[in-house]
One Martini backbone bead per residue (centre of mass of N, CA, C, O) as a GRO file, in nm:
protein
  370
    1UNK     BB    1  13.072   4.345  11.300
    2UNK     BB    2  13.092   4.079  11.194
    3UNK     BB    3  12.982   3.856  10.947
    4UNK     BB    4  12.867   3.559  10.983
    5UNK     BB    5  12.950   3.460  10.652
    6UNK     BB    6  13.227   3.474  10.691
    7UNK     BB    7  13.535   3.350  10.726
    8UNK     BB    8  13.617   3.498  11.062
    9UNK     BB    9  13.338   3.365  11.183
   10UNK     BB   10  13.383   3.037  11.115
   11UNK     BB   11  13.492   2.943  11.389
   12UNK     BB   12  13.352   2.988  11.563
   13UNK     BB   13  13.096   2.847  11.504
   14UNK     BB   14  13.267   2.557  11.534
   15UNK     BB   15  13.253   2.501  11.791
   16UNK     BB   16  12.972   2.481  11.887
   17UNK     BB   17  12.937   2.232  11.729
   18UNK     BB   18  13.168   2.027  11.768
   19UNK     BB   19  13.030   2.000  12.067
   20UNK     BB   20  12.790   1.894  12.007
   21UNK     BB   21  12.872   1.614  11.889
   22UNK     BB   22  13.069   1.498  12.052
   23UNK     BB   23  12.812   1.502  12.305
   24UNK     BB   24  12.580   1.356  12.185
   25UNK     BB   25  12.658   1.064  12.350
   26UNK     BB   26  12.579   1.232  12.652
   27UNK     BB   27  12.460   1.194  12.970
   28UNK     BB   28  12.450   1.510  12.958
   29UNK     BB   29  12.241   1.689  12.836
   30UNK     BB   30  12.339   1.981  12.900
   31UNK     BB   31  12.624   1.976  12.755
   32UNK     BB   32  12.504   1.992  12.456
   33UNK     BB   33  12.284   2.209  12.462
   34UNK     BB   34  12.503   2.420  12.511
   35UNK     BB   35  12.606   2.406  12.249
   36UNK     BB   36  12.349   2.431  12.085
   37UNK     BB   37  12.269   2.743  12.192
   38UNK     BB   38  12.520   2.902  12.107
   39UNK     BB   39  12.473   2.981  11.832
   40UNK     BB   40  12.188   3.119  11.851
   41UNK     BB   41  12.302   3.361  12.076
   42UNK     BB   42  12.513   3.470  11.882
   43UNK     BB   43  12.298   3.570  11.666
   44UNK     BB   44  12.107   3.722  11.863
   45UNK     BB   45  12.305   3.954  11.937
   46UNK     BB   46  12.399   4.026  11.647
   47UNK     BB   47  12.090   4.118  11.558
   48UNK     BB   48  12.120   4.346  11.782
   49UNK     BB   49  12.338   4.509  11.719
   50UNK     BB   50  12.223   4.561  11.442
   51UNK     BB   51  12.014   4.725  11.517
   52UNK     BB   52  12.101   4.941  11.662
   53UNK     BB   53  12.184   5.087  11.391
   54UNK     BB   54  11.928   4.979  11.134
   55UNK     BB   55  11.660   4.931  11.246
   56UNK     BB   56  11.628   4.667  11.014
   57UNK     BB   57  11.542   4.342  10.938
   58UNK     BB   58  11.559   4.332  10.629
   59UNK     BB   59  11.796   4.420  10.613
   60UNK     BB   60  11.978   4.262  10.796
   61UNK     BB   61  11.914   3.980  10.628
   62UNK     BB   62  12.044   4.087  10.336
   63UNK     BB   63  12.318   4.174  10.451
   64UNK     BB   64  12.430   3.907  10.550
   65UNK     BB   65  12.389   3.731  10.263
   66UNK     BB   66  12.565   3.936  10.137
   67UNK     BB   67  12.837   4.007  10.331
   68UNK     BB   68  12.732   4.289  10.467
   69UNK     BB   69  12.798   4.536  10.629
   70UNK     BB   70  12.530   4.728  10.868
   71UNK     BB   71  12.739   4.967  11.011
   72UNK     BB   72  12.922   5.221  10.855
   73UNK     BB   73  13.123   5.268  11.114
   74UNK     BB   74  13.239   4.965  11.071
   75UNK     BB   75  13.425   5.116  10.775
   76UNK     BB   76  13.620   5.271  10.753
   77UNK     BB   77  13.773   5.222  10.486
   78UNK     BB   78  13.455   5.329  10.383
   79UNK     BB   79  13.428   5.662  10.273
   80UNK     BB   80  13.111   5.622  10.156
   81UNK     BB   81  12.975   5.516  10.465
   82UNK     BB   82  13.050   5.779  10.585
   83UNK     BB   83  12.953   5.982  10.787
   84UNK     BB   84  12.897   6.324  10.635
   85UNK     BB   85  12.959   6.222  10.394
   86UNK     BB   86  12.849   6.377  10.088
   87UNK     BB   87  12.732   6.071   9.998
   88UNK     BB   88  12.528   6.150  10.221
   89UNK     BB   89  12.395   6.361  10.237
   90UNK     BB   90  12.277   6.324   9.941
   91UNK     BB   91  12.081   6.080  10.004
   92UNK     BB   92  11.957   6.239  10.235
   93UNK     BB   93  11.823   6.456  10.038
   94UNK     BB   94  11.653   6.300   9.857
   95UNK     BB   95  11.475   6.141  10.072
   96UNK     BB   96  11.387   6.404  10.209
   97UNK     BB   97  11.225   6.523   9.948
   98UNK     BB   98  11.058   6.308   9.844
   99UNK     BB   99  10.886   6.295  10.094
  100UNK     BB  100  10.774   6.558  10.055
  101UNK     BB  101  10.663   6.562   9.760
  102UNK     BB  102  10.461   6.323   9.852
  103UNK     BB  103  10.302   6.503  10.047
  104UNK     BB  104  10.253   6.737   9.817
  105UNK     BB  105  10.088   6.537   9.619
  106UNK     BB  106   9.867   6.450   9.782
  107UNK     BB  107   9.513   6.382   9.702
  108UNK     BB  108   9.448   6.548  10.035
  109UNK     BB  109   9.279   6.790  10.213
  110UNK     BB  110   9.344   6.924  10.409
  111UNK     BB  111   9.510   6.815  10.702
  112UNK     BB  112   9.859   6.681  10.528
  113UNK     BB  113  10.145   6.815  10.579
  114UNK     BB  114  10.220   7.078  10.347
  115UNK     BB  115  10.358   7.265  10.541
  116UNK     BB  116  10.630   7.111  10.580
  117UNK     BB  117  10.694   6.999  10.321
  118UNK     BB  118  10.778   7.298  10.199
  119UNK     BB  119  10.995   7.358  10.422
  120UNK     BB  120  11.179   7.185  10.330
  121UNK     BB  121  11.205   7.228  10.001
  122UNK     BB  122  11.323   7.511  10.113
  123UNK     BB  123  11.587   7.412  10.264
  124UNK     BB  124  11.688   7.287   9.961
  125UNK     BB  125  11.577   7.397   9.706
  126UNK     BB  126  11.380   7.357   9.550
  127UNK     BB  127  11.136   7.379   9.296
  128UNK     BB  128  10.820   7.582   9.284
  129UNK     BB  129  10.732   7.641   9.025
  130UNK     BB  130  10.388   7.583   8.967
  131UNK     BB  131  10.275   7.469   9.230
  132UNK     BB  132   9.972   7.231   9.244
  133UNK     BB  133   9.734   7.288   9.530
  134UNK     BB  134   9.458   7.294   9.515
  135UNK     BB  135   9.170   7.223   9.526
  136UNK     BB  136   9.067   7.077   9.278
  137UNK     BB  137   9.348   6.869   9.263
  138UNK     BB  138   9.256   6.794   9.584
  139UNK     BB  139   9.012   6.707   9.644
  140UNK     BB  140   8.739   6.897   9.758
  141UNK     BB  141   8.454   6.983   9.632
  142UNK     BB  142   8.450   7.132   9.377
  143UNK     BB  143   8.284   7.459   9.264
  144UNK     BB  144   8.308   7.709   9.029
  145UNK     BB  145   8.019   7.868   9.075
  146UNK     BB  146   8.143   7.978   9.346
  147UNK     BB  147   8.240   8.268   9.470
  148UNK     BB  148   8.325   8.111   9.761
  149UNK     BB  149   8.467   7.862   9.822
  150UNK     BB  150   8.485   7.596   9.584
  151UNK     BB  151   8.529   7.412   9.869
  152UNK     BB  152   8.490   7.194  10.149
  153UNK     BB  153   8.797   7.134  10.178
  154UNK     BB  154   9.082   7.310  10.257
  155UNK     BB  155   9.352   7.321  10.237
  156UNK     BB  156   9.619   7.313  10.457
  157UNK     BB  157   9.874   7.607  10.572
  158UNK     BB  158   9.910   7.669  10.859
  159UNK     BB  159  10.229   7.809  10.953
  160UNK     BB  160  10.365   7.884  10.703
  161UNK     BB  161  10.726   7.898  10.684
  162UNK     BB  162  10.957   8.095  10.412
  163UNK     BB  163  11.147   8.324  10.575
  164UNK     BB  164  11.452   8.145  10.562
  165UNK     BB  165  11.421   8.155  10.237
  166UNK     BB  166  11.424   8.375  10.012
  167UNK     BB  167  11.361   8.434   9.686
  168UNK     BB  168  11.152   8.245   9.559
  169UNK     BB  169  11.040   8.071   9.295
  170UNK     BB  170  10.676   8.110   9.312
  171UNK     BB  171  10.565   8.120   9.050
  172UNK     BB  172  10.247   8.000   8.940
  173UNK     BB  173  10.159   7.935   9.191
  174UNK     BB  174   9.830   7.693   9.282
  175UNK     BB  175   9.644   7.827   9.593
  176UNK     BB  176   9.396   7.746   9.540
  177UNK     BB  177   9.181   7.731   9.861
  178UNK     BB  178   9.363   7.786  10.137
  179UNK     BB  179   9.452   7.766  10.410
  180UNK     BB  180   9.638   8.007  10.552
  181UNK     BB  181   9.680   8.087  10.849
  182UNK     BB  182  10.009   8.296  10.938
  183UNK     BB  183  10.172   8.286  10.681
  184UNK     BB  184  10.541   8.308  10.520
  185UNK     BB  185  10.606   8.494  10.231
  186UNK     BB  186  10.820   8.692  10.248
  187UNK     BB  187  11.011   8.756  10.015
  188UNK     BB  188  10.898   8.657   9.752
  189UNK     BB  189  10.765   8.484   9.452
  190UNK     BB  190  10.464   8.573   9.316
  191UNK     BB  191  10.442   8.542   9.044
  192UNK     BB  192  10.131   8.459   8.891
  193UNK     BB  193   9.959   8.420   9.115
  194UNK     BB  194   9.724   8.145   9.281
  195UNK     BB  195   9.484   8.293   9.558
  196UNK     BB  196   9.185   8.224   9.492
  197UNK     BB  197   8.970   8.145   9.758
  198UNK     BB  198   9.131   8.223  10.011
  199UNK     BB  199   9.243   8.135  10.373
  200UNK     BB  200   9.496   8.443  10.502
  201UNK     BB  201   9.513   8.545  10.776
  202UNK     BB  202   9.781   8.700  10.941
  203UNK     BB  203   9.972   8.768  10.710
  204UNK     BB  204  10.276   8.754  10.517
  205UNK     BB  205  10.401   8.950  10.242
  206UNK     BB  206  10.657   9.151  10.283
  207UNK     BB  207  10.830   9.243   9.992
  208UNK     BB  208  10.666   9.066   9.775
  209UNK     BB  209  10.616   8.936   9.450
  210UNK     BB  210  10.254   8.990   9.319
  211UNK     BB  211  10.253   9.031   9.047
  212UNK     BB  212   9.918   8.924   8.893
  213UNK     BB  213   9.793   8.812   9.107
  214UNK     BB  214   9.507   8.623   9.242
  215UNK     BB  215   9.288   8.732   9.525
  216UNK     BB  216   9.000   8.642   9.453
  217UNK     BB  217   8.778   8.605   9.736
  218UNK     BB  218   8.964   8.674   9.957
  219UNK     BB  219   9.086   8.617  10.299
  220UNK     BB  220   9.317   8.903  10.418
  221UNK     BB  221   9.291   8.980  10.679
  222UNK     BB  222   9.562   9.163  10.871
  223UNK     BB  223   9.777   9.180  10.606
  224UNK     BB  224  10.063   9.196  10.497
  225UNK     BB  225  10.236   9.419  10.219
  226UNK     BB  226  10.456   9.589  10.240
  227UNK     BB  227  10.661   9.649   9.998
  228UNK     BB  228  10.524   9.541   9.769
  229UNK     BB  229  10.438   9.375   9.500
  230UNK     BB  230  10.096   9.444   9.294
  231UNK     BB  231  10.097   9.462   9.008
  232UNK     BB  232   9.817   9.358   8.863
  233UNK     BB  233   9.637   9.285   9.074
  234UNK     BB  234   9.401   9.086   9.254
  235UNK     BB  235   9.077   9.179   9.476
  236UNK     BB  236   8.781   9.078   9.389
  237UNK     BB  237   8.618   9.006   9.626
  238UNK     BB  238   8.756   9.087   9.913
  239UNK     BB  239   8.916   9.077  10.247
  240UNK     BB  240   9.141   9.346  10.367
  241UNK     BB  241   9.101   9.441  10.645
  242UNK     BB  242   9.375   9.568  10.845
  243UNK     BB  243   9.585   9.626  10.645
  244UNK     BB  244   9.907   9.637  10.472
  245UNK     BB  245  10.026   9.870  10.220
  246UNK     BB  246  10.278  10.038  10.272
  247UNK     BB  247  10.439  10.107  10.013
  248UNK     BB  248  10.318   9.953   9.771
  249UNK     BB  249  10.274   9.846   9.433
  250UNK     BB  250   9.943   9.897   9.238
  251UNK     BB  251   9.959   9.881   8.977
  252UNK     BB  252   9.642   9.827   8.815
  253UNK     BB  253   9.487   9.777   9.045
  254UNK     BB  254   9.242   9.542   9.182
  255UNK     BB  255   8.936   9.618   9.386
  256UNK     BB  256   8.685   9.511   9.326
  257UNK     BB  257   8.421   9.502   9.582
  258UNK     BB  258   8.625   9.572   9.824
  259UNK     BB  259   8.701   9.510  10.172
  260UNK     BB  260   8.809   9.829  10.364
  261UNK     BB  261   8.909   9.810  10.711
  262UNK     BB  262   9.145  10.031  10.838
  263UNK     BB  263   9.336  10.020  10.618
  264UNK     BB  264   9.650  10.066  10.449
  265UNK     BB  265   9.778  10.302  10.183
  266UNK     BB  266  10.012  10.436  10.240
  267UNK     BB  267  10.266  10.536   9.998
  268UNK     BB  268  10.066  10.396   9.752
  269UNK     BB  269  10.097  10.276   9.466
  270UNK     BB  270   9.758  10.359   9.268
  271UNK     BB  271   9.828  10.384   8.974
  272UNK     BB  272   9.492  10.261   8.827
  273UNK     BB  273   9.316  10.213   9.028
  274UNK     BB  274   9.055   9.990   9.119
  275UNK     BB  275   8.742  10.079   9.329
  276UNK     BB  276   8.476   9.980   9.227
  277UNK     BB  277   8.218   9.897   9.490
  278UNK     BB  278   8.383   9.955   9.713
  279UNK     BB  279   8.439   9.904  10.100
  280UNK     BB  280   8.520  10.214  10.247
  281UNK     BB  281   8.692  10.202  10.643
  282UNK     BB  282   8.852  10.397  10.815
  283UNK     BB  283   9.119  10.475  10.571
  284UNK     BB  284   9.416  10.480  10.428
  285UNK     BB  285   9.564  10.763  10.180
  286UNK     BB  286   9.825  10.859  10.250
  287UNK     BB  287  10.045  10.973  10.007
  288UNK     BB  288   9.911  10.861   9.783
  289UNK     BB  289   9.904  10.756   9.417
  290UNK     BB  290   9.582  10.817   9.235
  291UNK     BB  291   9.606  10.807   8.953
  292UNK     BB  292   9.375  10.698   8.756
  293UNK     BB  293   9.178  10.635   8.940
  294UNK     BB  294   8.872  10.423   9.109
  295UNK     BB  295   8.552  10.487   9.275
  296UNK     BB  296   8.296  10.402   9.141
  297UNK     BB  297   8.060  10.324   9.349
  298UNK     BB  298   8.189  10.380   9.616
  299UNK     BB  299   8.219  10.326   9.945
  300UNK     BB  300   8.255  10.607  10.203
  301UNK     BB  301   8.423  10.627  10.543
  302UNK     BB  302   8.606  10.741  10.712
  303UNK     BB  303   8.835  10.868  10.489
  304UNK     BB  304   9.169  10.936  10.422
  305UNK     BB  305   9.353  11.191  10.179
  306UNK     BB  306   9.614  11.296  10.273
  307UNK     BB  307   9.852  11.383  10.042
  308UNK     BB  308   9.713  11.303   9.799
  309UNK     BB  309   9.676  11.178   9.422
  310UNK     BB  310   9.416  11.289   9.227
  311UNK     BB  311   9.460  11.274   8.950
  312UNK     BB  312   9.208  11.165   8.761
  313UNK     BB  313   9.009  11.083   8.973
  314UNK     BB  314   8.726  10.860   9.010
  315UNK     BB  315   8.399  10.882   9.175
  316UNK     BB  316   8.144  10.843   9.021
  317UNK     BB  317   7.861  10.754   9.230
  318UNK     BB  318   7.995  10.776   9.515
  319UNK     BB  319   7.955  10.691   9.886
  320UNK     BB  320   8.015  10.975  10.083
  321UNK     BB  321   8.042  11.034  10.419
  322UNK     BB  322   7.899  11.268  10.593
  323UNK     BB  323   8.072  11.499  10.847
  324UNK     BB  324   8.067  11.810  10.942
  325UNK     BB  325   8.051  11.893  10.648
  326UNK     BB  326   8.255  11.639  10.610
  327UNK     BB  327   8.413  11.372  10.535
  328UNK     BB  328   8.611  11.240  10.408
  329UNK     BB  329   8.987  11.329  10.414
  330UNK     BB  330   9.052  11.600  10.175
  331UNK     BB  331   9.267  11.733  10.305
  332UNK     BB  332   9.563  11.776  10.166
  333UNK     BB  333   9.506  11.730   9.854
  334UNK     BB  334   9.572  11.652   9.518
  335UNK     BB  335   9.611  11.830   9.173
  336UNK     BB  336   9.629  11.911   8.871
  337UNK     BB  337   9.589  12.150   8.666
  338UNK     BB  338   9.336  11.964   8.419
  339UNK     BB  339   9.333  11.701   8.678
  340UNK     BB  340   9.062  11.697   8.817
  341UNK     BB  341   8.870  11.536   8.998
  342UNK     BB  342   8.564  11.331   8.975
  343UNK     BB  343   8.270  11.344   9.182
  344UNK     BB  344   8.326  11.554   9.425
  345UNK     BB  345   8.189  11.768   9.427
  346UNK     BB  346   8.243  11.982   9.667
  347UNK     BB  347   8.503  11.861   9.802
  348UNK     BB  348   8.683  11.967   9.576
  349UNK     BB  349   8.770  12.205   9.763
  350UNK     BB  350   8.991  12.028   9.938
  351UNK     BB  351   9.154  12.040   9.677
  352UNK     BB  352   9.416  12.089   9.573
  353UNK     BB  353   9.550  12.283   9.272
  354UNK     BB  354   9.849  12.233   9.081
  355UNK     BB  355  10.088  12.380   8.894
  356UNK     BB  356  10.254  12.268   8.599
  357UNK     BB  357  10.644  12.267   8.576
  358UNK     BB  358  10.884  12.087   8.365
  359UNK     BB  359  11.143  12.218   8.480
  360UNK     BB  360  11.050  12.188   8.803
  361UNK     BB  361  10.892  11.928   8.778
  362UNK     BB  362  10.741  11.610   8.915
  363UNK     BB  363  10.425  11.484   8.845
  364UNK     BB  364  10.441  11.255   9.105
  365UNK     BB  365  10.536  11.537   9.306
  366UNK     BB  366  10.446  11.749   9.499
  367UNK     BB  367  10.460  12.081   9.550
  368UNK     BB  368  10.539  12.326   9.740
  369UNK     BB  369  10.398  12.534   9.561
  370UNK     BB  370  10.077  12.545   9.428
   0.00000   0.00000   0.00000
């Protein structure tokens, strides 16, 4: 539609003015009335057409007095303002990562949109490294003094999935005090990333690359880590219960004090991972690589280790739970000869030790005949 204020629409607009003058002392009243709303009428269609495009009265009113039209698509000759085309499209993805951007520092606990803002930001690849939603900087009674859950109310980030954008770069980022129970981040960089006194059960992680990570304190039960990256991560007086850590590379991880009932931790690579003082039960270390591992002072409970590598592994001190004789399941455990792990009394009969010939063996896996 021509702007009101063009030259092509000013003919227009004065017939009715002309006749409004022309019938002013004209005895039949409706007769100028007639042209006097004629105006008026005009404007207000105008103003309505306008409207269904733009939908903003403030925009209306600015570009008809600046005499732009405000339909982009009534602008055929100008392809700068035709939709879908890049110069549009780059506009509406800048506004539309802004308000995510927005939503996502605002410092207010609780759920509060950011995880949806997170998954927009991904779908965009906006860069997500060092990114700090803590609870801490999220002002929600924060107290670094408390062991467990520094904050009165965790950010919510409940339901977020990262997974339709794989390999994001979120190394650094600081998810400390979060809740975020099913949220997936399979496949993604959190190298040195810091989620302590998290709770985010439930969650997927596989494949993840979560390299000294810091999840002390946090609630992870249920969740995923399958063929995760966890070298030298903490999981420091956590509850990992019901987890699955299976084929994940955990060497010199920290696992102390943590909460681990029926986990899975089955061909994965503990080598100097620490474990003392864990609560560990009904619990699955088959296949597992557990070289000069730590269990001092760890509770065990109908927990297996069958075909794990137990060479230079520390029991010392653990209260390892006996039933009919045997306890947790070291039956077809291994160990080169020299090199046998300490701490496990009587049990230690039931761990094969196998002769070690540099010639012929791999020292990281168990020889056919020991």
């Amino acid at each position: 539609m021509s702007n009101f204020f063009s030259i092509e629409f000013l003919p227009i607009m004065a017939i009715p003015i002309f006749g409004f003058i022309l019938t002013f002392k004209s005895t039949r009243t409706y007769v100028k009335w007639i042209f006097a709303a004629a105006p008026v009428l005009l404007v207000i269609a105008g103003i309505y057409s306008e409207y269904r495009c733009d939908r903003s009265l403030t925009n209306i009113v600015v570009r008809m007095v600046k005499g732009i039209q405000i339909c982009p698509q009534n602008t055929a000759a100008n392809d700068e303002f035709q939709p879908n085309s890049p110069e549009t499209n780059r506009q509406n993805s800048r506004i539309i990562t802004a308000q995510a951007w927005f939503v996502v520092g605002q410092k207010v606990p609780g759920g509060s949109g950011k995880a949806a803002a997170l998954e927009v930001l991904a779908q965009y690849n906006e860069p997500l490294q060092g990114l700090d939603i803590s609870c801490q900087l999220m002002g929600s009674g924060y107290d670094p003094s408390r062991r467990r859950y520094p904050c009165d109310t965790l950010t919510q980030l409940n339901g977020l999935d990262l997974s339709q954008t794989p390999s994001l770069d979120m190394s650094e980022v600081n998810f400390e005090g979060i809740r975020g129970e099913g949220i997936d981040l399979s496949s993604q960089d959190l190298t040195h990333s810091n989620l302590s006194f998290s709770h985010i059960p439930n969650s997927n992680f596989n494949n993840a690359k979560l390299s000294m990570a810091n999840l002390s304190g946090s609630e992870v039960f249920s969740t995923n880590f399958e063929n995760a990256e966890l070298s030298l991560a903490q999981f420091e007086d956590s509850n990992i219960s019901s987890s699955e850590f299976a084929g994940a590379n955990m060497g010199s991880a920290s696992l102390m004090r943590t909460y681990a009932a029926s986990t899975n931790f089955s061909n994965a690579n503990l080598r100097d991972a620490n474990f003392d003082q864990a609560e560990i039960r009904d619990t699955q270390f088959n296949g597992a690589n557990l070289f000069r591992s730590s269990f001092r002072e760890a509770s065990i409970v109908r927990t297996t280790f069958s075909g794990a590598q137990l060479s230079l592994a520390d029991f010392t001190g653990a209260n390892i739970n006996m039933y009919d004789e045997v306890s947790s399941d070291f039956l077809s455990s291994w160990a080169w000869r020299g090199q046998e792990p300490t701490g496990l009394g009587r049990l230690a009969g039931f761990v094969t030790i196998c002769n070690f010939d540099a010639n012929i063996h791999d020292i990281r896996f168990r020889p056919s005949d020991c």
